[in-house]
C-alpha positions as CSV (number, residue, x, y, z in Angstrom):
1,X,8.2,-22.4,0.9
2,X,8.6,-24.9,-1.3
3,X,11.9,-25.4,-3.3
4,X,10.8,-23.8,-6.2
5,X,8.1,-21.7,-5.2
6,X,8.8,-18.1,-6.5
7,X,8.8,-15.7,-2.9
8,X,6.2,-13.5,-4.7
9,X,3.8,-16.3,-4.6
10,X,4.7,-17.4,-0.9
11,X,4.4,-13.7,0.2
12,X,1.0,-13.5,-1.8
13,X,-0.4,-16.0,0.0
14,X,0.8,-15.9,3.3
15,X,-1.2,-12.2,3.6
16,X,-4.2,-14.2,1.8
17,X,-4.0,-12.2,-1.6
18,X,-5.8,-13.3,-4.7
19,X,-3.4,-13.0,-7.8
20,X,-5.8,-10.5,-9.1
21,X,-5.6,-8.5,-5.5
22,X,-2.4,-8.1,-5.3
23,X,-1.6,-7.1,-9.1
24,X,-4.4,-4.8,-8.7
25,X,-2.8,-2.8,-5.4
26,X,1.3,-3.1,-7.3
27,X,-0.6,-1.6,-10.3
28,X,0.1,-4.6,-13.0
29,X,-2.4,-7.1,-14.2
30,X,-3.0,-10.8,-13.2
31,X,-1.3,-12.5,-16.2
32,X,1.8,-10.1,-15.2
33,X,1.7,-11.1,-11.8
34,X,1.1,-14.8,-12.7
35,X,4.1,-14.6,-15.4
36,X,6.3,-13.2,-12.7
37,X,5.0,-16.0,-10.2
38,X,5.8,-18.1,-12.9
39,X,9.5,-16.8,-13.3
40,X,8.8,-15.9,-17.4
41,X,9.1,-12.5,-16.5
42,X,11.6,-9.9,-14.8
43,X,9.2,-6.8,-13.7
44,X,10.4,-3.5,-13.9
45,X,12.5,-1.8,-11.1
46,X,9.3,0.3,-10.2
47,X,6.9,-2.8,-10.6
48,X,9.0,-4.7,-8.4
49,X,9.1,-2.1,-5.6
50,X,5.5,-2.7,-5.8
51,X,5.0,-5.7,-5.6
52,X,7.8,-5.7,-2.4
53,X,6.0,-2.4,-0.9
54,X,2.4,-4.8,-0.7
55,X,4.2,-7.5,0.4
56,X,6.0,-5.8,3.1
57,X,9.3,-7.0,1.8
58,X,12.6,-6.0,0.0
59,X,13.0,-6.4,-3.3
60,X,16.1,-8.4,-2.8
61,X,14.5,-11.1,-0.5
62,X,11.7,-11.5,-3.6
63,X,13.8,-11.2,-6.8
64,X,17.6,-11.6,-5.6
65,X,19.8,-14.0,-6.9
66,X,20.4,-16.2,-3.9
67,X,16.7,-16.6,-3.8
């Protein structure tokens, strides 16, 4: 992953997800997703399980603070 690359991004695309893909199966839309990607925007405790739950993560590996 790259320095600065948000881990919702590296996750997305490591499974092959479109942006619109995987907003669409967390239940958000793109321009969420993208401002998440994007770090201009925190998602909700329930988005953010989500968005972990598609990903097959936690949601401290994707929006902790040691990240």
């Amino acid at each position: 992953m790259a320095d600065n690359e948000h881990p919702v991004r590296a996750g997305r695309i490591a499974r092959s997800l479109s942006q619109s893909e995987l907003a669409k199966r967390a239940g958000i839309s793109r321009q969420a997703l993208g401002a998440i990607e994007s770090t201009t925007y925190q998602p909700s405790v329930s988005v953010a399980l989500a968005i972990a739950r598609e990903l097959g993560a936690s949601v401290e590996a994707l929006f902790g603070e040691s990240r």
